[in-house]
PLY file of the C-alpha trace (Angstrom):
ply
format ascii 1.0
element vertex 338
property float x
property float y
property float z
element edge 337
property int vertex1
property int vertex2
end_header
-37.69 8.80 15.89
-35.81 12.31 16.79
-32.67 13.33 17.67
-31.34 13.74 21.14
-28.12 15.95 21.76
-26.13 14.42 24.24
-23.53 16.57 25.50
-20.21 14.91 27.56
-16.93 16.16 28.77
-13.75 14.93 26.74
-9.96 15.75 27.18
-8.72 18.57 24.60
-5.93 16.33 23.23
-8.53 14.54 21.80
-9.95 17.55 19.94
-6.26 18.94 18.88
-5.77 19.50 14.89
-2.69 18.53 13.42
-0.67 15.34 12.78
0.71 14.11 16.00
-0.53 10.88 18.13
-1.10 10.86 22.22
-0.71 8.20 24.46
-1.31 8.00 28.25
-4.38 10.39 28.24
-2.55 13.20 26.63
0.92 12.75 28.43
2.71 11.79 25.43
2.68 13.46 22.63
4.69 12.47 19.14
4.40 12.57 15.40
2.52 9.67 13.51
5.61 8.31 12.05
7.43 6.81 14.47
9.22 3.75 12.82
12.89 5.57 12.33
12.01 6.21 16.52
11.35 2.06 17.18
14.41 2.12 14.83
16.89 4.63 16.76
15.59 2.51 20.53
16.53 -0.70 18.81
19.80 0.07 17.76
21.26 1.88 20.76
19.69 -1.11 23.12
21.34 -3.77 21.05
24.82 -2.24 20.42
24.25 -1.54 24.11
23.41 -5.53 24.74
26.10 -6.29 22.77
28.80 -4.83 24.62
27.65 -5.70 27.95
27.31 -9.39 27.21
30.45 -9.82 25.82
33.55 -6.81 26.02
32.19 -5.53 29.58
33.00 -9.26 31.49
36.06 -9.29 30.31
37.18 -5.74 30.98
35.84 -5.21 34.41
38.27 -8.96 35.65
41.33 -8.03 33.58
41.01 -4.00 33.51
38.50 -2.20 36.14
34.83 -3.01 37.15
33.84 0.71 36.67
33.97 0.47 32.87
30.46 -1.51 32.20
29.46 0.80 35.55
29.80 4.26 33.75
28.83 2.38 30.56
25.13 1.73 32.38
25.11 4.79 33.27
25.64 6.74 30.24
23.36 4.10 28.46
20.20 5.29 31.15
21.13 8.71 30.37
20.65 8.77 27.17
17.44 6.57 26.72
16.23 8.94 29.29
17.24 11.79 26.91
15.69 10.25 24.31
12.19 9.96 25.51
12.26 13.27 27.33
12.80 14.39 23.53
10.44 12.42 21.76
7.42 12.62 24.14
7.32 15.79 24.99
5.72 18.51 23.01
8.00 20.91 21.20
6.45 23.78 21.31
3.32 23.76 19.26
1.50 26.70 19.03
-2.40 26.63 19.36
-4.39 27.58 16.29
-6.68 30.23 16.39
-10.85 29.87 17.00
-12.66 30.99 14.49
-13.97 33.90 15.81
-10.37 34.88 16.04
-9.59 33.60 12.60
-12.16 36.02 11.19
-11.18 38.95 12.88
-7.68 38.41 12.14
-8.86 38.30 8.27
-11.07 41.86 8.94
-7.79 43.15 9.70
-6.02 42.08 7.32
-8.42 43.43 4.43
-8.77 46.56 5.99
-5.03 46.97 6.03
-4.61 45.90 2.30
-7.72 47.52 0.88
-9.31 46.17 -2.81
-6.87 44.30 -4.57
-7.95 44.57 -8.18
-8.69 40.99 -10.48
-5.42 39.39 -11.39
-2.96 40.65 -9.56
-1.98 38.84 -6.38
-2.15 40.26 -2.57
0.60 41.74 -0.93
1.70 38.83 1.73
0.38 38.75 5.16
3.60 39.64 7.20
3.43 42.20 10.43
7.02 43.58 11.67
8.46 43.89 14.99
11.70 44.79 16.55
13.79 42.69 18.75
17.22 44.42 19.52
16.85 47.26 17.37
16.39 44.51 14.55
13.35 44.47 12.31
12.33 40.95 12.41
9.34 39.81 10.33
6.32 37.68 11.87
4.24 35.47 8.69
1.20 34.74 8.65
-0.24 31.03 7.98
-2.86 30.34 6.58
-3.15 26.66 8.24
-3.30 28.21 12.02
-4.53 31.21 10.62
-2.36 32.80 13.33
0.88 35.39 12.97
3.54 33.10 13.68
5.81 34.21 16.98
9.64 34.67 15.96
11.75 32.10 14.87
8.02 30.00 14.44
7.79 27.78 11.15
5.21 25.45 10.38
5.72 21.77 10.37
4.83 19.68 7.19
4.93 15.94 8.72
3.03 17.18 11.98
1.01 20.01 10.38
1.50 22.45 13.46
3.50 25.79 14.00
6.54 25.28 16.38
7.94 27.88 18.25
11.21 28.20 18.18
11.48 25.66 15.31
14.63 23.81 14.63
13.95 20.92 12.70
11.81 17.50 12.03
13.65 14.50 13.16
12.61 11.09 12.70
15.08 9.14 14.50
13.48 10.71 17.61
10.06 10.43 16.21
9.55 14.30 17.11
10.19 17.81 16.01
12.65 19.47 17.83
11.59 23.27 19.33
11.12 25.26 21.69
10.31 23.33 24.80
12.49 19.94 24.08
15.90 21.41 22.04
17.97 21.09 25.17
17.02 17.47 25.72
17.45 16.35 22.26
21.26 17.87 22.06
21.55 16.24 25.70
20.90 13.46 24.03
22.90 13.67 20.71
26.13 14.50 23.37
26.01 11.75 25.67
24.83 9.33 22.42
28.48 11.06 21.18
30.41 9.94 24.43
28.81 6.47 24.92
29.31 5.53 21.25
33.45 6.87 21.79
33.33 4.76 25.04
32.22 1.29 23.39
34.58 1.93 20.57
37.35 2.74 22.19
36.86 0.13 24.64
36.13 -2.55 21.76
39.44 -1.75 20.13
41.18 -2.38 23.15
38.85 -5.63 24.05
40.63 -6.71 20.25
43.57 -5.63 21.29
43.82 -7.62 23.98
42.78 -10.82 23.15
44.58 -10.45 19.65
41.27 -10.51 17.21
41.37 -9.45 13.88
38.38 -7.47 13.46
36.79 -4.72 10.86
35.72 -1.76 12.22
32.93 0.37 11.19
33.06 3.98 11.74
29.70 5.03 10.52
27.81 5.28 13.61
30.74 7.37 15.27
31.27 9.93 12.41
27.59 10.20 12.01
26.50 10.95 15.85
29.82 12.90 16.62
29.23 14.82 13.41
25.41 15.76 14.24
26.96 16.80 17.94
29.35 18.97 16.13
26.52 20.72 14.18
24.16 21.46 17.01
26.66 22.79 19.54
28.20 25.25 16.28
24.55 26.43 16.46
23.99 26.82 20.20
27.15 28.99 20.16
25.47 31.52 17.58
22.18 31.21 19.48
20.48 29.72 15.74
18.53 26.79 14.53
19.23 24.53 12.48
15.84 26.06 9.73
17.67 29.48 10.14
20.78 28.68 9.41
19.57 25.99 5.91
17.39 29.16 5.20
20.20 31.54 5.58
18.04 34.11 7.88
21.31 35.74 9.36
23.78 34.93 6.84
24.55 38.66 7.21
23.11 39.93 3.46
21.23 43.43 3.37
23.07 43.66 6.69
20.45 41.46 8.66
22.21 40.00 11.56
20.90 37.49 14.16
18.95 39.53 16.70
18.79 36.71 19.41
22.84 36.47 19.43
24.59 37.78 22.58
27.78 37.94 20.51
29.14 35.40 23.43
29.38 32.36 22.86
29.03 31.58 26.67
25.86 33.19 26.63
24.64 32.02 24.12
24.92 28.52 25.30
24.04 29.55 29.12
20.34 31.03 27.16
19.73 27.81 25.38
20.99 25.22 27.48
20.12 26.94 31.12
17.71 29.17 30.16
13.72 28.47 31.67
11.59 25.12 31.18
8.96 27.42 29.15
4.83 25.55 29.95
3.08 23.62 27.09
0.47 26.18 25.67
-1.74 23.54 24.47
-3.51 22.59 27.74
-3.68 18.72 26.64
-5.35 17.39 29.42
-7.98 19.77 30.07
-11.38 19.12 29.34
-13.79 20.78 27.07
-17.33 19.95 25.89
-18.49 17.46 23.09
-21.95 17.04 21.38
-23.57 14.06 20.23
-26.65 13.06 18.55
-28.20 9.56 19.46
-31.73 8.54 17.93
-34.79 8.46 20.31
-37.89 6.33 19.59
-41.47 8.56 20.78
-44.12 5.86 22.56
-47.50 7.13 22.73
-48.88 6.92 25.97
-46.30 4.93 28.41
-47.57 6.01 31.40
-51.48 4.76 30.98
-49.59 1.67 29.34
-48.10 0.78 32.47
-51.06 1.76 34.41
-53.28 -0.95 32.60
-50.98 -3.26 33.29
-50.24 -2.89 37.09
-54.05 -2.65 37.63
-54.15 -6.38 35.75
-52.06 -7.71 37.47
-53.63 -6.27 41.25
-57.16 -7.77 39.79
-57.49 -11.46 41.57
-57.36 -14.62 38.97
-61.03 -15.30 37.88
-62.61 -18.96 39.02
-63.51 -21.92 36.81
-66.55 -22.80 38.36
-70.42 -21.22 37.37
-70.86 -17.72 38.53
-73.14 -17.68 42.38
-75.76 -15.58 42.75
-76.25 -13.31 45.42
-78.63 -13.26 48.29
-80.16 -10.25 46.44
-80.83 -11.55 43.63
-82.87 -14.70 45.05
-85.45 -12.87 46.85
-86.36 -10.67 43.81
-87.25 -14.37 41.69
-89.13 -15.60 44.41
-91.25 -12.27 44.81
-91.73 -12.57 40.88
-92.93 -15.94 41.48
-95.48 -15.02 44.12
-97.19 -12.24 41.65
-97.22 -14.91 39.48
-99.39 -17.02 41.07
0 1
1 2
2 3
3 4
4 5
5 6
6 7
7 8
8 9
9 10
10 11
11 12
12 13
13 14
14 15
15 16
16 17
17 18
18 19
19 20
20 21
21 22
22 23
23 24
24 25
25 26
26 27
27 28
28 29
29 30
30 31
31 32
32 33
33 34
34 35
35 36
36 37
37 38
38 39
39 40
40 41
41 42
42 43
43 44
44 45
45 46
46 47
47 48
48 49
49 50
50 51
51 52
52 53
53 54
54 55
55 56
56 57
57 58
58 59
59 60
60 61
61 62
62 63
63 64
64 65
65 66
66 67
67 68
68 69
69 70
70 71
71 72
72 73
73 74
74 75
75 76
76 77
77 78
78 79
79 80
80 81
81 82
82 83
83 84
84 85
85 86
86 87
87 88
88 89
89 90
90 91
91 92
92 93
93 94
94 95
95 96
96 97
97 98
98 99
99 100
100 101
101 102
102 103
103 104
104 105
105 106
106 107
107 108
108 109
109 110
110 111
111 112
112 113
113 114
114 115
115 116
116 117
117 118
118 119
119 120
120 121
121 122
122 123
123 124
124 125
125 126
126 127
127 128
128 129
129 130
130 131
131 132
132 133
133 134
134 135
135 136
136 137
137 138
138 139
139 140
140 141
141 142
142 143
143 144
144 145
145 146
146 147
147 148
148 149
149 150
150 151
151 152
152 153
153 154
154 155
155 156
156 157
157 158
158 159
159 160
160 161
161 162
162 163
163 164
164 165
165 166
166 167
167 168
168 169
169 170
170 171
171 172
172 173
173 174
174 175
175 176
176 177
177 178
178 179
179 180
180 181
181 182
182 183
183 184
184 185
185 186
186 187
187 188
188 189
189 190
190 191
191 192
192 193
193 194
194 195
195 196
196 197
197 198
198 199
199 200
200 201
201 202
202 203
203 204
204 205
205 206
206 207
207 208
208 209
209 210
210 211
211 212
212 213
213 214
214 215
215 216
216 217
217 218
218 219
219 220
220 221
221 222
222 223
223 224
224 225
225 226
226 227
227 228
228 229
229 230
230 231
231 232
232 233
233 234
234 235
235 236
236 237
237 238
238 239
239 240
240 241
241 242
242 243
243 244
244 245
245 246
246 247
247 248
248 249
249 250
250 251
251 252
252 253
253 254
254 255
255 256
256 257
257 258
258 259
259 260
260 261
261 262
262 263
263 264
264 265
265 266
266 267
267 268
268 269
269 270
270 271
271 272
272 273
273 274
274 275
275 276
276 277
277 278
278 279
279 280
280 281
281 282
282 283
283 284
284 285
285 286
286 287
287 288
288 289
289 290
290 291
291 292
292 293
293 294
294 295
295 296
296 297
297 298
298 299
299 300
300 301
301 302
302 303
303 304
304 305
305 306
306 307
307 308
308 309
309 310
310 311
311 312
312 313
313 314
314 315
315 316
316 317
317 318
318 319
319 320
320 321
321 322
322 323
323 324
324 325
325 326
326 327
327 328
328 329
329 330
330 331
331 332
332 333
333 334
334 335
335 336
336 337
């Protein structure tokens, strides 16, 4: 037995580190826990069912048939939102090879020299200046890369993000770089439909006289998040600067990437460029394989023996007949004899 190396072509998604899933060859691309996502889907599509089977009938005869009409279409919008969001990647940053990963840690011990036993390194950080602002780039030690600006590393995916805001589960995605415009898309017009089905519930009771309790979770929640995010589009920050408190305006660090507009700071995140996937998910790269090989001694003479069996014509039953040769050498014998 030896070992043959088999060597075949598979898509790079396959080979990507971290802790998201694909589906669709690489198309989709989302974290591995996406139960609160199957959760957020089933909620909006029922409350959604609920109102068109029952208040939209009766408001489109006795009020106007283009309530449950704009009510479609803000429902499509924001399922369409939603999976823009959640299966598209946010901005993950590729790790380093390691030929790269070891150069990158040449560099860094030149730079720091011998540290002596027990005491620790000086961290790994490189600055740069954006708008005649020091910013600071870390290192990490998963990607073994400098992260870009405003980078962090994900825990539940186990990637770098640029442009990191935060992990959500109800979309089953983090939110970055590359899909932060669709996800506040889609908190907005979540916002507006939820106002439009409870303002036109109240007036569905109101109508038809039914005592009813109302709950105002959903609304407060959803309007609330809205709030939040469009507060931080108009300072041009995320939501892991502003928990961290990166331009909170102490040591007189302020927020480099502000335009001190609020119009453009909006027009930079919301209009702004549709910036490529850096990941290259569907191209293809090289695998090797092993499989076990058995050596045969000899196949070629093998099937040499046999093909020249089975050309030789079946041997007869009967006694063996002499030839004419053979006959007239007895009877010459025989003569002698005599």
């Amino acid at each position: 037995m030896s070992a043959v190396m088999i060597t075949r072509k598979v898509r790079k998604w396959e080979k990507l580190p971290g802790k998201n899933t694909f589906c669709c060859d690489g198309r989709v691309m989302m974290a591995r826990q996406k139960g609160v996502f199957y959760l957020t889907l089933f909620l909006i599509v029922g409350t959604c069912s609920l109102f068109f089977a029952f208040e939209c009938p009766y408001l489109a005869v006795h009020l106007s048939p283009a309530i449950p009409v704009f009510a479609v279409f803000l429902f499509f919008f924001v399922i369409a939102m939603l999976l823009r969001t959640s299966f598209s990647d946010p901005g993950v940053l590729p790790r380093a090879l390691p030929e790269e990963a070891t150069f990158i840690e040449m560099e860094i011990e030149a730079a720091n020299g011998n540290v002596p036993a027990g005491q620790r390194p000086p961290p790994r950080i490189r600055n740069v200046q954006i708008n005649n602002q020091i910013v600071k780039l870390k290192y990490c030690y998963t990607c073994k890369i400098f992260r870009p600006p405003r980078a962090s590393h994900c825990s539940i995916c186990d990637n770098c993000v640029d442009r990191f805001d935060h992990h959500c589960p109800w979309v089953g995605n983090c939110v970055g770089k590359r899909n932060y415009r669709y996800f506040y898309l889609f908190t907005m017009t979540l916002s507006l439909l939820t106002i439009y089905i409870f303002t036109f519930n109240i007036v569905h009771v109101v109508m038809r006289e039914y005592p009813v309790l109302v709950c105002f979770f959903t609304l407060w929640s959803v309007v609330g998040l809205t709030g939040f995010h469009t507060y931080l589009i108009s300072l041009n920050q995320t939501t892991n600067e502003d928990i961290k408190g990166s331009w909170s305006g102490k040591n007189r660090v302020q927020n480099p990437y502000s335009h001190k507009n609020i119009i453009k700071n909006c027009c930079e995140v919301l209009c702004g460029p549709t910036y490529p996937s850096v990941l290259d998910r569907r191209g293809l790269t090289k695998e090797e394989l092993s499989a076990s090989a058995s050596n045969s001694s000899n196949p070629t003479p093998q099937t040499m023996n046999t093909s020249s069996r089975e050309e030789q014509p079946p041997a007869s039953k009967g006694p063996p007949l002499a030839s004419p040769d053979t006959d007239a050498e007895t009877a010459l014998a025989k003569d002698k004899t005599h």
